[in-house]
C-alpha positions in Angstrom: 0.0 0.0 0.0 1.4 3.6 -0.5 2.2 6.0 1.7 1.2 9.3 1.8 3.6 12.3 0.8 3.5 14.6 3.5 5.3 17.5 1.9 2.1 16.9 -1.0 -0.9 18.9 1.2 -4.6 19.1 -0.2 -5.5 22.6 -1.3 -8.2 24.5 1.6 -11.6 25.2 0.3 -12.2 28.7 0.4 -15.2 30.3 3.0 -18.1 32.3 1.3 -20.4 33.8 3.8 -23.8 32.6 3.1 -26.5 34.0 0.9 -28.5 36.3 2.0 -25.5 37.6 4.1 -23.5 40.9 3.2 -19.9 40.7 3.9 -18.4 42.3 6.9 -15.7 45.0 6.9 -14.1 46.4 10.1 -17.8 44.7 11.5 -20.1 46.8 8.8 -22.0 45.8 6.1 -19.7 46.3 3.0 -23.2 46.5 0.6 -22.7 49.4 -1.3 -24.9 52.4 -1.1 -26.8 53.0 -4.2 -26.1 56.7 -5.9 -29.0 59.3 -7.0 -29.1 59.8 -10.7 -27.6 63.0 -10.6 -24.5 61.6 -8.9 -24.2 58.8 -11.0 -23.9 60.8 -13.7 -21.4 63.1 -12.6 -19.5 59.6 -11.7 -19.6 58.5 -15.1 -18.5 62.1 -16.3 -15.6 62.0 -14.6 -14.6 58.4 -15.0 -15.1 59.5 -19.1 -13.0 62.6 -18.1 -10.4 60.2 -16.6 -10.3 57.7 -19.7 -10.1 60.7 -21.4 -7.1 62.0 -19.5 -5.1 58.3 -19.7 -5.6 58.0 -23.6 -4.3 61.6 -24.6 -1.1 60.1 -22.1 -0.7 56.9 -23.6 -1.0 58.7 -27.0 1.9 61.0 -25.9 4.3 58.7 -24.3 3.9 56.3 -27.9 5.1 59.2 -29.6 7.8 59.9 -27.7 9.2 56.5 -27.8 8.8 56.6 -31.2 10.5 59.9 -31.8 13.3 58.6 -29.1 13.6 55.8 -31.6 13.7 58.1 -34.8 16.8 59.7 -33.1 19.0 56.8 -32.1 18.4 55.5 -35.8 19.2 58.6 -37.4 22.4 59.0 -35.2 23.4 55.0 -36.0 23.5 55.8 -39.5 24.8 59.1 -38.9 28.2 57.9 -37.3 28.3 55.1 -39.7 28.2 57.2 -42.5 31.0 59.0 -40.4 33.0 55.9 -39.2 32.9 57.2 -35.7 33.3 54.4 -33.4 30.2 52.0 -32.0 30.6 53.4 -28.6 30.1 57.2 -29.3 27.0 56.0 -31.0 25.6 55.1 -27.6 25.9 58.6 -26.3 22.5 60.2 -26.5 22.3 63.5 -29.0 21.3 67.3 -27.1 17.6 66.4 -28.8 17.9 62.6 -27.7 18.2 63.4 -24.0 15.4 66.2 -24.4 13.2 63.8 -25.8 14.4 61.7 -22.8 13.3 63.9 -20.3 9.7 65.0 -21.8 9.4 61.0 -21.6 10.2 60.8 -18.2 8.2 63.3 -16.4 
């Protein structure tokens, strides 16, 4: 007959507290209170206003990697043309390093 691995353990079941019972939190009912229409909408205005906000953002920080990417590119094949060294081609241009720091803050 085989033994049992004890290092192997059965996963716990979780807990659900029973229907017809709102969760607890900090010894409160955590059952949300329901909004008046005008709040709601104002809710809704502001979470558009906030998708809003994060798409102009993403939209700007794609363009700056892409323009980021332009650059090193253009000054690859600018010290190839030049046969400057690999490693001054790793130093970022005056425009690269502005481009940099719109991107970073």
């Amino acid at each position: 007959m085989p033994q049992a691995n004890p290092a192997i353990s059965t996963p716990q079941t979780p807990t659900f507290p029973a229907t017809g019972q709102p969760a607890t939190v900090n010894g409160t009912a955590a059952v949300p209170t329901p909004l008046s229409p005008g709040s709601e909408s104002r809710e809704k205005e502001v979470f558009t206003l906030l998708l809003d906000i994060n798409q102009e953002l993403l939209y700007e920080s794609v363009q700056l990697q892409n323009r980021q990417l332009e650059l090193k590119k253009e000054h690859a094949v600018s010290n190839a043309e030049d046969g400057s060294p690999a490693e001054q081609a790793r130093k970022p241009t005056e425009e690269e390093k502005l481009v940099q720091q719109d991107y970073f803050q």
